[in-house]
Structure formats: structure tokens, C-alpha cells
C-alpha positions as CSV (number, residue, x, y, z in Angstrom):
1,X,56.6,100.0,216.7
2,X,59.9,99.6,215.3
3,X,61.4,98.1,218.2
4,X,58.5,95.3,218.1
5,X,59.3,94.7,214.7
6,X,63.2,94.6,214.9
7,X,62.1,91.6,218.0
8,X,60.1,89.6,215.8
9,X,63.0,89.8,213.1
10,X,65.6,88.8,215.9
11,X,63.2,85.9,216.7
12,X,62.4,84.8,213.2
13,X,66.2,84.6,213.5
14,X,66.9,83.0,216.5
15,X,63.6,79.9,215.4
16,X,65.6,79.8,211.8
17,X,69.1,79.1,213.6
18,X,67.7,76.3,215.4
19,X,65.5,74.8,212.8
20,X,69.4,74.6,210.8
21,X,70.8,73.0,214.3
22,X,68.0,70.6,214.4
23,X,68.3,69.7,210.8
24,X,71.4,68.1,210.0
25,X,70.8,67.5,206.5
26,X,70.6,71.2,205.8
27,X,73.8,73.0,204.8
28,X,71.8,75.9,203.2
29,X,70.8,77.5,200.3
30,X,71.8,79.5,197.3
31,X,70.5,81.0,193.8
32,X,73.3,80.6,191.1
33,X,73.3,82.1,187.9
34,X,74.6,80.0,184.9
35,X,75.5,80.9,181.3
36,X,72.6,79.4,178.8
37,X,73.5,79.5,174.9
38,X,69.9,80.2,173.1
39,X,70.0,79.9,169.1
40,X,69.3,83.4,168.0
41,X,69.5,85.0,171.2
42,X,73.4,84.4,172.2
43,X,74.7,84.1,175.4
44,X,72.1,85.1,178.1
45,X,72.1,84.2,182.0
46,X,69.7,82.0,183.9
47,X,68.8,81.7,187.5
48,X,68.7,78.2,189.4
49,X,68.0,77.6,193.6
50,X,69.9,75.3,194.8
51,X,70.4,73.5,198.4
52,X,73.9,71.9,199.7
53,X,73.6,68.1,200.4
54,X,77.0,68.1,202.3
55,X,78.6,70.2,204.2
56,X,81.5,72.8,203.1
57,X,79.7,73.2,199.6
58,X,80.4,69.2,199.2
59,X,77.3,68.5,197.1
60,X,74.2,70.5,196.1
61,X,70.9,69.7,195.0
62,X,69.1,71.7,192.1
63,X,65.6,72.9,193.3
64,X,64.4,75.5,190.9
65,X,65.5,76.4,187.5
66,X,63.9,80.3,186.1
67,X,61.6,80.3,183.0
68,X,63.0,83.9,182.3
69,X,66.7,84.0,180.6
70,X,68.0,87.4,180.6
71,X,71.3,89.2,179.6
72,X,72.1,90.9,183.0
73,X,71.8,89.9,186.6
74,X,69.6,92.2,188.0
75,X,66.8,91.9,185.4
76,X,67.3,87.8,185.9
77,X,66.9,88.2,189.3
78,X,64.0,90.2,189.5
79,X,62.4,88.0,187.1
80,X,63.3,84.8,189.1
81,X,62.0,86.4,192.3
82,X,58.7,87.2,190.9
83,X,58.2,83.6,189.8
84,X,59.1,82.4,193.7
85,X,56.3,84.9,194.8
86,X,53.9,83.4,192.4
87,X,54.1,79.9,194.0
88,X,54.3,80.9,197.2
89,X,51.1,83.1,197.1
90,X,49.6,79.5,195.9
91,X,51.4,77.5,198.7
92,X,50.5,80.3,201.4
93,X,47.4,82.3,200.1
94,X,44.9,80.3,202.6
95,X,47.5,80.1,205.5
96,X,47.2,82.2,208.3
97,X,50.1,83.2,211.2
98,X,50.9,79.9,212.9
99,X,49.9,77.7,210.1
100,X,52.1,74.8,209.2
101,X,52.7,73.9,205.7
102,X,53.0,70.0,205.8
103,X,55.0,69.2,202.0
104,X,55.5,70.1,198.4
105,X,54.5,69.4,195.0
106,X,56.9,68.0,192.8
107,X,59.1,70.3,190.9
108,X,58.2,73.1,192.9
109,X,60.8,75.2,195.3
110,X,58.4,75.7,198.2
């Protein structure tokens, strides 16, 4: 079972490296944390997904800002990953394995 698995990770792999070779306009993806001054709260940190434009980190394209401003990293992260799985259990709840999801709503990551 495990050596199934590890094949359909090395193919997931292999379809994502092409989809990046076939798509020019792609230069990847990141999630950034930036400091956010809150009045009574101080400093804290916030989460934000972004996508290069150009290539070499040239330009960058803010997708996805977190609702959840936290004091350290880890919390922040976790926080910012459990709002990703939110919309994509709405984007993907009715999909099933070779399903192809055809755009996006506006302001949304997925």
C-alpha cells in the first residue's frame, strides 16, 4: 500500500511540474507573514497568500489576506490554514476524483 501511495505522490508531482511548464505566467506561490499594528492589542502578525507575477520574485500578486491576527507564527498559521480548508471544502465538497474545477469567486484563494 505504501508503495501505491508514494506513486501517486510522485505523479501528482510529475502532472504539477508540467502544469508550471505549461503555464508561463506562473512563477509560484508563497504565504508571508506581515507585521499588523492593532490599537489595544500591539504588534501582532498576519498571514497573506501570495503568487509571483514575474519571474525571480520580480512582482507578486496578493491573493488571500487571514481574518485571524496572532502574536506568534505557528498559532497564525494554523489559523490561516483552517480558513483555506473552509473554502476549499465549499469549492470541492461536491467534486469527485477527476472533476475539474472550471474558476473562482472573487476574493477567494481557490
Amino acid at each position: 500500500m505504501a508503495k501505491a501511495d508514494s506513486a501517486m505522490n510522485r505523479l501528482d508531482e510529475l502532472r504539477l511540474q508540467r502544469e508550471l511548464k505549461e503555464n508561463p505566467a506562473n512563477h509560484g506561490f508563497d504565504v508571508i507573514t506581515c507585521r499588523k499594528l492593532e490599537p489595544k492589542a500591539g504588534e501582532k502578525l498576519v498571514a497573506r497568500a501570495i503568487v509571483y507575477t514575474q519571474p525571480n520574485f520580480g512582482g507578486w500578486k496578493l491573493l488571500k489576506e487571514g481574518t485571524t491576527s496572532c502574536y506568534g507564527v505557528v498559532p497564525l498559521f494554523q489559523e490561516f490554514s483552517k480558513e483555506l480548508e473552509r473554502e476549499m471544502a465549499v469549492v470541492s465538497g461536491g467534486m469527485r476524483a477527476g472533476d475539474f474545477y472550471h474558476g473562482r469567486e472573487e476574493g477567494s484563494l481557490i
